[in-house]
C-alpha positions in Angstrom: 74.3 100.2 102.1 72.3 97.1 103.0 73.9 94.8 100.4 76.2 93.4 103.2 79.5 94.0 100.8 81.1 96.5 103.4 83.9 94.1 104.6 86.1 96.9 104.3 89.6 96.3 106.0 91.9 98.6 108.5 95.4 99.4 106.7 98.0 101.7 107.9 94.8 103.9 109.9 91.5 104.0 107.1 89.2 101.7 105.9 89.4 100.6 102.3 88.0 98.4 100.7 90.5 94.8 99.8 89.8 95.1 95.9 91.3 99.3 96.4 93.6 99.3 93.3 97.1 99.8 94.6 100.8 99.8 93.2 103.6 97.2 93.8 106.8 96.7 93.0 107.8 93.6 91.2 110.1 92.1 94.0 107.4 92.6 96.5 104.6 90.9 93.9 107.1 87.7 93.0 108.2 87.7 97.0 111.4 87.8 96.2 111.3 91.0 98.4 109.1 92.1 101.5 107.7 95.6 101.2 110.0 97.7 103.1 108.2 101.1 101.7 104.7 102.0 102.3 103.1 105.2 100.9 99.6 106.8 100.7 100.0 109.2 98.3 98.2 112.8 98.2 95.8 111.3 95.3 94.9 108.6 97.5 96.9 105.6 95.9 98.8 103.6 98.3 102.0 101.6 97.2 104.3 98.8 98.9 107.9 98.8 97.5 111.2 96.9 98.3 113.2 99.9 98.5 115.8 99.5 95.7 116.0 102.8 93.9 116.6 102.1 90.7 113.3 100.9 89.1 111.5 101.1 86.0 107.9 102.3 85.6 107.0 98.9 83.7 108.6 97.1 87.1 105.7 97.9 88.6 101.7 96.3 88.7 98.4 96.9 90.1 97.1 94.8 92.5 94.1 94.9 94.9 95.0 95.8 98.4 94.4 92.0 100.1 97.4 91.4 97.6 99.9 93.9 99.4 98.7 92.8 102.8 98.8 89.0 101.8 102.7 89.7 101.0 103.5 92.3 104.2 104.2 90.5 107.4 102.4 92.3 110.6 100.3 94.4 108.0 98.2 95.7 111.3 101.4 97.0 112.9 101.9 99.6 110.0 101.7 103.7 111.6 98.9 105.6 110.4 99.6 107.2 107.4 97.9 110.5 106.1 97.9 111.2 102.4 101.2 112.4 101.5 103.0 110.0 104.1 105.1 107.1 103.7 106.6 105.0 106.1 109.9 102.8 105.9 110.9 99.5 108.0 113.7 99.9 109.8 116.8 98.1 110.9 114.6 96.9 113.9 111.4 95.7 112.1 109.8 99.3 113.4 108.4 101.9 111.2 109.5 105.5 110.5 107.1 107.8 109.0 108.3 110.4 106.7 106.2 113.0 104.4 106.5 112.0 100.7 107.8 115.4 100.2 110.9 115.5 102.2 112.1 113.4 99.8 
C-alpha cells in the first residue's frame, strides 16, 4: 500500500497481479496454438492450454500472467472462473465452464 505497484489486472473475474506465476502449454507459449483451455485451479494456479491431450509434464512452462493474456485473443471475454473451474472455447468462439472435477 502506497508504493503505487498495485496495477493488478481483471482475468477471467479476480484481480491478480500480471507477474502471478501461471502454467502454459508449449503450443500456446510458441503460438503455434491459441489457448482453448483455461483453468483456475483449487490451489489457486491458473493455466492456458491448447487442448491436445496427450502432453508431457516437461511440455509445459511458467510464465507470468501478462504472458497468457498477451497470447489469448479477447482475454476480457473469458467467464468468471472460481477455483476449481475451467472453461473451454467452443466451436463458436464462446466459453463453457465446466468444474475441473467432472473431468
Amino acid at each position: 500500500k502506497g508504493d503505487g505497484m498495485s496495477s493488478e489486472i481483471s482475468f477471467a473475474g479476480y484481480c491478480y497481479s500480471p507477474d502471478k506465476a501461471c502454467l502454459i502449454c508449449e503450443h500456446v507459449f510458441d503460438r503455434s496454438a491459441e489457448p482453448v483451455i483455461v483453468a483456475h485451479d483449487t490451489d489457486g494456479w491458473l493455466q492456458a492450454l491448447c487442448g491436445e491431450e496427450d502432453h508431457d509434464a516437461d511440455q509445459s512452462r511458467i510464465v507470468a500472467l501478462s504472458e497468457i493474456i498477451d497470447r489469448l485473443p479477447k482475454a476480457s471475454e473469458l467467464p468468471v472462473l472460481n477455483p476449481g473451474e475451467c472453461a473451454e472455447r467452443t466451436a463458436d468462439g464462446s466459453w463453457q465452464v465446466f468444474s475441473i472435477d467432472d473431468e
